[in-house]
Legacy VTK file of the C-alpha trace (Angstrom):
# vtk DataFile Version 3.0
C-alpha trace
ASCII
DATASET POLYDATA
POINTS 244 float
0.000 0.000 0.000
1.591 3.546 -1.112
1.913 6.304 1.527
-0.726 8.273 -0.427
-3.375 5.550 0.284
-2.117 4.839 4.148
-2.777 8.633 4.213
-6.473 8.297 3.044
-7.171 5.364 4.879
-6.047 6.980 8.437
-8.123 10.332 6.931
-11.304 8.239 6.540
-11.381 6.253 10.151
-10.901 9.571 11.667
-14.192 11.017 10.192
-16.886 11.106 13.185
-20.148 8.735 11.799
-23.223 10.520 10.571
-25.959 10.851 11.866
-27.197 8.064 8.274
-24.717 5.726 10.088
-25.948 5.833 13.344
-29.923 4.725 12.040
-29.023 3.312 8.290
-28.525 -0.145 8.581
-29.996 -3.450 8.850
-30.723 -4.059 12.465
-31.806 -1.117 13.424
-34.460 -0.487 10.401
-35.329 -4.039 10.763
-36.285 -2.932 14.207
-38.428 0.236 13.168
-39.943 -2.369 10.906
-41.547 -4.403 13.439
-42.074 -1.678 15.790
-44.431 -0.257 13.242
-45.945 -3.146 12.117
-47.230 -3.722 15.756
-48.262 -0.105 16.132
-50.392 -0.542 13.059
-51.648 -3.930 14.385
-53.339 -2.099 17.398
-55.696 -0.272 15.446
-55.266 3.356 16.991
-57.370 5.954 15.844
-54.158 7.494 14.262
-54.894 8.765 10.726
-55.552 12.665 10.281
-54.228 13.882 13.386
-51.833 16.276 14.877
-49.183 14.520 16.237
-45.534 15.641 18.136
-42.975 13.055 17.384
-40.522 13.170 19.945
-36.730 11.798 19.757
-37.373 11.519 16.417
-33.420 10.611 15.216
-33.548 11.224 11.169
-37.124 10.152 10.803
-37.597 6.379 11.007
-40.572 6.683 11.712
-41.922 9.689 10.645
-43.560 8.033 7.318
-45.633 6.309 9.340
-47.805 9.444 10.475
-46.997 11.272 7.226
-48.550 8.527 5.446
-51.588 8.285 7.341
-52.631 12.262 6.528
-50.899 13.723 10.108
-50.031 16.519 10.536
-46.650 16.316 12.184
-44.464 18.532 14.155
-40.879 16.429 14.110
-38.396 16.726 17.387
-35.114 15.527 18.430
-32.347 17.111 20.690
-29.325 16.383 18.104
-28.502 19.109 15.246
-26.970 16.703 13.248
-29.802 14.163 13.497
-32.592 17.448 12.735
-30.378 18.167 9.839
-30.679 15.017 8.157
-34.471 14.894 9.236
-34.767 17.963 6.779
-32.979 16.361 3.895
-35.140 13.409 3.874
-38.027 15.454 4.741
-38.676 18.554 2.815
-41.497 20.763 4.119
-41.733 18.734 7.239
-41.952 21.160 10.508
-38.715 20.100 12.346
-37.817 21.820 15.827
-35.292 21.070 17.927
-36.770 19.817 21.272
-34.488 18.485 24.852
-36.722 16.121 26.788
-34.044 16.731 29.589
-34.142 20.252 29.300
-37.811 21.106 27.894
-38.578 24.654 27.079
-42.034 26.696 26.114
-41.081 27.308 22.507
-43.391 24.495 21.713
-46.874 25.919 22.450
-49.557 23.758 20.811
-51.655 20.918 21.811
-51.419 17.989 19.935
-53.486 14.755 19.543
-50.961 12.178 19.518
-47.646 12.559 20.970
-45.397 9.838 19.848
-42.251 8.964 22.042
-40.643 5.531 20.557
-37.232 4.867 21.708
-36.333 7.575 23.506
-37.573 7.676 27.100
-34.886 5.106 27.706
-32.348 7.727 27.028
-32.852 10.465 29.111
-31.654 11.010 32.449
-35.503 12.693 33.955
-37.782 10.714 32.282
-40.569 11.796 34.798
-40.066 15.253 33.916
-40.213 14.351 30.274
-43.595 12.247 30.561
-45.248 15.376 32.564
-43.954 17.546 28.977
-45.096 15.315 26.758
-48.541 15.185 28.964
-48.923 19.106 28.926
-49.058 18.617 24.726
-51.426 15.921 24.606
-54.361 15.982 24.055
-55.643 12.387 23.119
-52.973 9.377 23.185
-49.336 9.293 23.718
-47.958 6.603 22.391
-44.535 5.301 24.098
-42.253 2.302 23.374
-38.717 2.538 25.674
-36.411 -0.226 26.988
-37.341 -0.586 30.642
-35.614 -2.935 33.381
-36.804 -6.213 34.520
-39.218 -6.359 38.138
-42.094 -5.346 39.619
-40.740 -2.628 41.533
-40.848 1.365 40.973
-37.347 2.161 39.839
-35.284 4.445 37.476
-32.344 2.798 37.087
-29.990 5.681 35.856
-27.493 4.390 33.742
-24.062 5.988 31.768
-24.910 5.823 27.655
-22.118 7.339 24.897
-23.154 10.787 24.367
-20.922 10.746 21.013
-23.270 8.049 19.576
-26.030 9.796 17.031
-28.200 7.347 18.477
-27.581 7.309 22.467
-28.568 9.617 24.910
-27.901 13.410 24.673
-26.396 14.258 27.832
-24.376 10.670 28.479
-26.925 9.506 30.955
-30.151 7.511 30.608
-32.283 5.372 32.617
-33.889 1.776 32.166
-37.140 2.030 34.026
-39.403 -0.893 35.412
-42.232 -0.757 33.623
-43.977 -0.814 37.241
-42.423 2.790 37.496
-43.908 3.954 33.917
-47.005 3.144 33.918
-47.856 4.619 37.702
-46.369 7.637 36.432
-48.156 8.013 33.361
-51.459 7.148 35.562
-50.260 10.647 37.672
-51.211 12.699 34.450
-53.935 10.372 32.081
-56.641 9.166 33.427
-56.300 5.810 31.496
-53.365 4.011 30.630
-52.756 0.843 29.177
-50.348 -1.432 27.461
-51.155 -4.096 24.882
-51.119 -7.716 25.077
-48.961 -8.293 22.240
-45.339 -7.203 21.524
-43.872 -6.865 18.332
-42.477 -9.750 16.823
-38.664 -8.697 17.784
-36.201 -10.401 20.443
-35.895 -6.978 22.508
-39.406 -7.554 23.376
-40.258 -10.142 25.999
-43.480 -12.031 26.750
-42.427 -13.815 29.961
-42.148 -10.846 32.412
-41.375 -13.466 35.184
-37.766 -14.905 32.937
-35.457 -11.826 32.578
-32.843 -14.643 31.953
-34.646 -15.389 28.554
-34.023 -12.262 27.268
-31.047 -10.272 25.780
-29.131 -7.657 27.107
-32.080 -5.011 25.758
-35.728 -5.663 27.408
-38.957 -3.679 25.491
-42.112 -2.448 26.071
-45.321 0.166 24.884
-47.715 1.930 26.477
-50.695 3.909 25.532
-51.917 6.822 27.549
-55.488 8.152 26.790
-57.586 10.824 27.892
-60.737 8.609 26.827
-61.363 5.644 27.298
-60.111 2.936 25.089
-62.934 -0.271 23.637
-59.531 -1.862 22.100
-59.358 -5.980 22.819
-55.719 -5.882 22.329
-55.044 -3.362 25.309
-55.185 -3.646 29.221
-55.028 -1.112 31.873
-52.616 -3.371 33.479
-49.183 -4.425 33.645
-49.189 -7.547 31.809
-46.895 -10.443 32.994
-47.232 -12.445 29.864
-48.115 -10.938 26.669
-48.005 -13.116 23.168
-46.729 -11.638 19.512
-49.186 -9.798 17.289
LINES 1 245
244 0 1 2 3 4 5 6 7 8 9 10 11 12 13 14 15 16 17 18 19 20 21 22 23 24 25 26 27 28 29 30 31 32 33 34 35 36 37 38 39 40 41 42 43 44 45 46 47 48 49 50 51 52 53 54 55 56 57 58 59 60 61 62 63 64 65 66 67 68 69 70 71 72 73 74 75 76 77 78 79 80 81 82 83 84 85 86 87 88 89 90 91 92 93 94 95 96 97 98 99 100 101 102 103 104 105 106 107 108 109 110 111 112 113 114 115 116 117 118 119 120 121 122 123 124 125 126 127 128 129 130 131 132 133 134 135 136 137 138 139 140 141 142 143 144 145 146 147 148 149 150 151 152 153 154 155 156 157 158 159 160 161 162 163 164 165 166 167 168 169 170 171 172 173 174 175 176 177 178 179 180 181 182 183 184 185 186 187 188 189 190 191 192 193 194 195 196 197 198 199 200 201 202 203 204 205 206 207 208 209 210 211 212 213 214 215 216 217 218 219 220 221 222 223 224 225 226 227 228 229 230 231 232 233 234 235 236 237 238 239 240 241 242 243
């Protein structure tokens, strides 16, 4: 190999990754995949609504909403992940939004506030769910890695704050799902979470068998101001739950 080219290669593994390579490849978008496919299994009264995406990365997920008529207001604490959100987005209303560190430039109310895979990686989660509560004004819809028990705990934890995809200040939490749901019950009057899980390894069905699992345990909630008539939820903490 000539110097010239030794010279290039060292150039190229010193280039930070983008915020494409942090989202862009198999595993994770095979894991929006069936993320979405279970959302659109539960048969939420989605389509034609106003909905704040939260933690949205470069917009994995924002097709979903786009695609059912939404109107969507896009948010994520990264500038390099809200700059590709733009590219791949054009006319989308992007804002740049810190669950850690929320602020009042976001002002409207909005029917759906969608917070998948995020919650996970801030340090106050509870002051994030009472944000995302003060902007909701029908469902908010919330899929997060949580931690194993029946107990109410946070479970800080240290994450790589120079990873696209990890948490923004270098600290995030893996709550019981115990913890979640009591605190979502502090600001909607009904809360639930479904009896299926997507069909993906990060999501358990035996609650009582954290051995089973991987090193990454999943689950969703859904927070309503109404009352849900929907089979597939429970206003319970499932211990088993089945695929969809």
């Amino acid at each position: 190999m000539s110097q010239s080219v030794k010279r290039l290669v060292k150039k190229v593994l010193r280039i930070k990754p983008s915020a494409r390579d942090a989202f862009l490849y198999f595993d994770y978008i095979r894991h929006d995949q069936r993320r979405l496919e279970h959302l659109t299994s539960l048969n939420l009264p989605v389509a034609g609504t106003s909905v704040l995406e939260v933690g949205a990365g470069i917009g994995g997920h924002t097709s979903f909403f786009l695609d059912r008529g939404c109107q969507v207001l896009s948010t994520e604490a990264r500038l390099e992940n809200l700059e590709v959100l733009r590219e791949r987005y054009s006319g989308l209303e992007v804002k740049q939004l810190d669950l850690d560190n929320p602020d009042d430039r976001i002002r409207q109310i909005f029917e759906i506030v969608y917070c998948y895979g995020l919650l996970y990686h801030l340090k106050e989660p509870a002051l994030a769910i009472d944000y995302m509560s003060s902007r909701c004004s029908k469902l908010l819809l919330l899929e997060t890695c949580v931690s194993f028990g029946d107990d109410e705990s946070i479970n800080s934890c240290p994450e790589p704050a120079e990873v696209l995809s990890q948490s923004f200040h270098g600290e995030g939490c893996r709550p019981t799902r115990s913890w979640i749901f009591n605190r979502l019950k502090q600001t909607f009057e009904f809360v639930y979470m479904p009896l299926t899980q997507p069909n993906h390894k990060e999501f358990p069905l035996d609650w009582s068998s954290p051995e089973n699992n991987g090193s990454l345990a999943r689950s969703i909630f859904v927070a309503s101001r109404q009352r849900l008539d929907n089979p597939l939820l429970v206003p319970e903490v499932p211990a088993v739950q089945r695929r969809h």
